[in-house]
C-alpha positions in Angstrom: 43.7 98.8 185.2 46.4 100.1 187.4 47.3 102.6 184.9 43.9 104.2 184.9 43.9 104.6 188.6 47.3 106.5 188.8 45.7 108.4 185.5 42.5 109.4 187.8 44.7 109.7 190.7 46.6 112.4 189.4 44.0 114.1 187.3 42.4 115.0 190.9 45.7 115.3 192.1 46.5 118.2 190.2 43.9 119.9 189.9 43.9 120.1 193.7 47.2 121.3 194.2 47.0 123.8 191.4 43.8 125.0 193.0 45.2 125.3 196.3 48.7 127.0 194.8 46.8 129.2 193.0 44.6 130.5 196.1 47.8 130.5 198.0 50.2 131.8 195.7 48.9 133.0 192.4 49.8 131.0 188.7 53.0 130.9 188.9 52.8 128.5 191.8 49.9 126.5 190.6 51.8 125.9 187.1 54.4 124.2 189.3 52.8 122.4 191.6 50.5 121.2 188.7 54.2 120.2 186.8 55.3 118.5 190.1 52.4 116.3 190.0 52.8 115.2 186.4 56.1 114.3 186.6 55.4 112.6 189.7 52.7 111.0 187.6 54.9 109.9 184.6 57.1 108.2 186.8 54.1 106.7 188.6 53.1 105.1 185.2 56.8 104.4 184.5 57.1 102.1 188.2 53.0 100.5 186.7 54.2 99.4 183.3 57.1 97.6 184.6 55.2 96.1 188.0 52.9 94.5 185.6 55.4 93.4 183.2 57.6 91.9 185.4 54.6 89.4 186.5 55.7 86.3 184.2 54.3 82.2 184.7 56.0 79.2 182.9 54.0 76.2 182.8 56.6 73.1 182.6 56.4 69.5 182.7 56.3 69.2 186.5 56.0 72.4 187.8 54.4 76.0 187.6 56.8 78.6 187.4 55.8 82.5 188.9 58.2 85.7 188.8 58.0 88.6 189.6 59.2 91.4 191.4 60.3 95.2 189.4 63.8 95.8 191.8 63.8 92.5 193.5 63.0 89.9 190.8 61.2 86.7 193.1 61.0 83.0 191.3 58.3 80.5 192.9 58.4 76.7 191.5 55.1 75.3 192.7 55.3 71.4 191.7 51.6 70.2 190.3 51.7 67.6 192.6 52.2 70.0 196.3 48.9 72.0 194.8 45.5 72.0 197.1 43.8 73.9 195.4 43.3 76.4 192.7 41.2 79.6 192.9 40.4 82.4 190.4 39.2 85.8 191.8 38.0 88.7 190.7 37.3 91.8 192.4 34.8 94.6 191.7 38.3 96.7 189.4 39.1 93.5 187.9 35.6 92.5 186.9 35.5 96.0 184.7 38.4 95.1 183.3 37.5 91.7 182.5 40.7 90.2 184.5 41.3 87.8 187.4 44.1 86.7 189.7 44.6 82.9 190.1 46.0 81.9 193.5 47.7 78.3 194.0 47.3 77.1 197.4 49.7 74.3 198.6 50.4 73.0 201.9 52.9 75.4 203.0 51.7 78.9 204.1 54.6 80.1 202.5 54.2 78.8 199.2 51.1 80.0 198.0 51.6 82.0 195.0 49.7 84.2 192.9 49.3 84.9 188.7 47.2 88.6 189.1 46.0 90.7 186.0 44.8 87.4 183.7 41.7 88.1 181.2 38.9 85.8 182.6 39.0 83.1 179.6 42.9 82.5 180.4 42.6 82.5 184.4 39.5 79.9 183.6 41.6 77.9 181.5 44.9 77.8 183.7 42.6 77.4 186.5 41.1 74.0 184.6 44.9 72.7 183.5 46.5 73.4 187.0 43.5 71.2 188.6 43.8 68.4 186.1 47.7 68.4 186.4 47.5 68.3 190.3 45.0 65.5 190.3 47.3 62.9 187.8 50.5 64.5 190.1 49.2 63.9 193.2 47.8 60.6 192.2 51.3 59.5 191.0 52.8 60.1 194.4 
């Protein structure tokens, strides 16, 4: 998903700013500027594959695990039994894609985490074990 907006992004991109380097400065300049853009925009897809790679969960025993982060790697542990609630979303990208974030909502603002970039059927299906696992931890308590 994120890969094809950087890929539309700097399609458009370029042919913009070798346009406008070509009306300023003939085709010398717009082969540069057009070469400026794609490296930017290899890097760009570079900085995407590993944003969404780094996104990991671990389901354990007694808690859900969620890290992330590409330079600064971030660990949540969100116990089944601190867990409000569960919800899946989807917005209008996603739904083309056929992915969904799942958010887990616990008491502390702080806390809340987030799984994004999960086909439907697995967000759905975490969604379902998360709840069930919350209810028998939270009944333990």
């Amino acid at each position: 998903m994120r890969r094809v907006q950087v890929a539309g992004t700097a399609a458009v991109t370029a042919l913009a700013a070798g346009t406008a380097a070509a009306l300023a400065a003939g085709a010398p300049a717009a082969a540069i500027a057009v070469a400026v853009v794609l490296v930017t925009a290899l890097a760009a897809f570079w900085f995407v594959r590993n944003r969404v790679r780094a996104w990991t969960y671990t389901e354990r025993e007694d808690d859900l695990i969620v890290a992330r982060g590409v330079m600064v790697r971030r660990l949540s542990v969100v116990p089944y039994g601190r867990m409000q609630f569960v919800d899946v979303t989807a917005g209008p990208v996603e739904r083309a894609f056929r992915l969904a974030t799942v958010k887990l909502h616990t008491a502390a603002a702080a806390s809340d985490a987030r799984i994004p970039g999960l086909e439907r059927e697995e967000a759905a299906r975490l969604r379902d074990r998360l709840a069930a696992l919350g209810e028998a931890k939270a009944a333990g308590l």
